[in-house]
C-alpha positions as a Markdown table, in Angstrom:
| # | Residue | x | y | z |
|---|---|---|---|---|
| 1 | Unk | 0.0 | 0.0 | 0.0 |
| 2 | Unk | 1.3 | 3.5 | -1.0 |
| 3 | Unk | 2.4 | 6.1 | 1.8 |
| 4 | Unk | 0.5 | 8.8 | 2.3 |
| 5 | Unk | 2.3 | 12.2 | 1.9 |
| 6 | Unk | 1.7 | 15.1 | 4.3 |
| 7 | Unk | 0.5 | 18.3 | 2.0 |
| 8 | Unk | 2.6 | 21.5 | 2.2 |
| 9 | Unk | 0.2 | 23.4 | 4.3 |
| 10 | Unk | 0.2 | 19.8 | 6.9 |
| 11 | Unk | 3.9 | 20.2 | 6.5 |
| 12 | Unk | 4.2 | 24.2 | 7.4 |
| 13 | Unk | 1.4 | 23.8 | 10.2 |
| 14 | Unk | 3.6 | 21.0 | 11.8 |
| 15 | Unk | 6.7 | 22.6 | 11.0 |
| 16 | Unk | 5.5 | 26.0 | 12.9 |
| 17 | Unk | 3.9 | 23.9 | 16.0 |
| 18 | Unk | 7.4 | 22.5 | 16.6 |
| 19 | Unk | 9.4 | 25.5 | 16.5 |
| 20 | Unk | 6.7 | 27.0 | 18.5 |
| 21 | Unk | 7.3 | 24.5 | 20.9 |
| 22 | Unk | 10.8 | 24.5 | 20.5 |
| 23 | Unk | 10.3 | 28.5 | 21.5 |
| 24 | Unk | 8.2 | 28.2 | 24.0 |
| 25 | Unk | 10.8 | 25.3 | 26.0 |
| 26 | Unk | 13.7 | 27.4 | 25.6 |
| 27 | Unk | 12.3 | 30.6 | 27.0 |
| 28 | Unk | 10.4 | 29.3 | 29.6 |
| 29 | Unk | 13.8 | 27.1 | 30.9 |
| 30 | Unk | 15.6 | 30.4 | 30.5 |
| 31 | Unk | 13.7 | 32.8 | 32.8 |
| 32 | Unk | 13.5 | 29.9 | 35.3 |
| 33 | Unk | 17.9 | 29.7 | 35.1 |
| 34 | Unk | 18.0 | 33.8 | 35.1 |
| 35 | Unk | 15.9 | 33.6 | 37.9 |
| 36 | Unk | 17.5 | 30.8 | 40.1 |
| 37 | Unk | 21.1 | 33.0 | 39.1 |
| 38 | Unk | 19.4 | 36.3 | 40.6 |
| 39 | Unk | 18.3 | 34.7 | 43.7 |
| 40 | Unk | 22.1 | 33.5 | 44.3 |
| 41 | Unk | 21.9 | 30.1 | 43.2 |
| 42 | Unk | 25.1 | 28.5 | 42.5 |
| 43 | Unk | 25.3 | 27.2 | 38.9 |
| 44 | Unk | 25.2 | 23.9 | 39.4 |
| 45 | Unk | 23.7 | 20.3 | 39.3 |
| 46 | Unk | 20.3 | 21.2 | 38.0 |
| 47 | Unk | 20.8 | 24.6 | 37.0 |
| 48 | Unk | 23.0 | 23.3 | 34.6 |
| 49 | Unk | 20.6 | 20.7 | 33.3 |
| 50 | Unk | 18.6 | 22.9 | 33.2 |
| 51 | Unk | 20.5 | 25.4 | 31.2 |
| 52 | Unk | 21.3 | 22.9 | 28.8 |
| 53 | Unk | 17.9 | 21.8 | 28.2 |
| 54 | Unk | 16.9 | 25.2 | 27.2 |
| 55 | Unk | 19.9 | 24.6 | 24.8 |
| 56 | Unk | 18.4 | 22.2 | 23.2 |
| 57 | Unk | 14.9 | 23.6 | 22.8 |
| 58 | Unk | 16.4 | 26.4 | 20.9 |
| 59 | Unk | 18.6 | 23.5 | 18.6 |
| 60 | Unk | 15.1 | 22.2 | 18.3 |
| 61 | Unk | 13.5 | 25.0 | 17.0 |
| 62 | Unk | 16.0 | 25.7 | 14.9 |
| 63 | Unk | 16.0 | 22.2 | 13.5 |
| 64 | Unk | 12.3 | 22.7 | 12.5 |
| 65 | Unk | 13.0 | 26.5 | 11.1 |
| 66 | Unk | 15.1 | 24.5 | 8.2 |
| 67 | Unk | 12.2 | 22.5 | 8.0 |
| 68 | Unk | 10.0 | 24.8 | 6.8 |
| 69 | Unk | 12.4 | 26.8 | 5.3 |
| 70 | Unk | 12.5 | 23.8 | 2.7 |
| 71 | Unk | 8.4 | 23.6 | 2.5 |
| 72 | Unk | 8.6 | 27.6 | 1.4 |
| 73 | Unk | 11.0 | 26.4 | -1.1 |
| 74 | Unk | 8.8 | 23.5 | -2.1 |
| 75 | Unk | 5.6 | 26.3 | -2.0 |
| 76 | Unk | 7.9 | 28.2 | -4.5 |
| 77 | Unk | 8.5 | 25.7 | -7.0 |
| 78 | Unk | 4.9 | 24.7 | -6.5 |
| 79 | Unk | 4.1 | 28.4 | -7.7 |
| 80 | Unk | 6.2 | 28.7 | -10.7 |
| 81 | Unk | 4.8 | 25.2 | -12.0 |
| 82 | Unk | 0.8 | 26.4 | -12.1 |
């Protein structure tokens, strides 16, 4: 049986949700190491995890940006074809 394809709207829609996401993570685990760091917290241990994991939302986001980068490019070619 043949795979179904995601359009290019599913494709941007799911694309934006991520990065969103990705967004939403990284900002939300930054205020909360900013915050720990102006109450005198050492930077340690969790903080640090922490830190990193906010790190990694942005990667995440920015992982997804690419994506849909590449589904404008796609919605481009799609636009010169009709």
């Amino acid at each position: 049986m043949p795979e179904a394809t995601p359009t290019l709207r599913q494709r941007k829609i799911f694309a934006l949700t991520r990065i969103l996401g990705g967004l939403v993570a990284a900002l939300y685990l930054g205020y909360v190491v900013l915050a720990n760091l102006a109450e005198g917290r050492p930077f340690d241990g969790t903080l640090v995890f922490t830190a990193l994991v906010a790190l990694a939302g942005l990667g995440y986001a920015a992982w997804y940006l690419r994506d849909l980068q590449a589904v404008a490019r796609d919605e481009a070619a799609a636009g010169r074809k009709d």
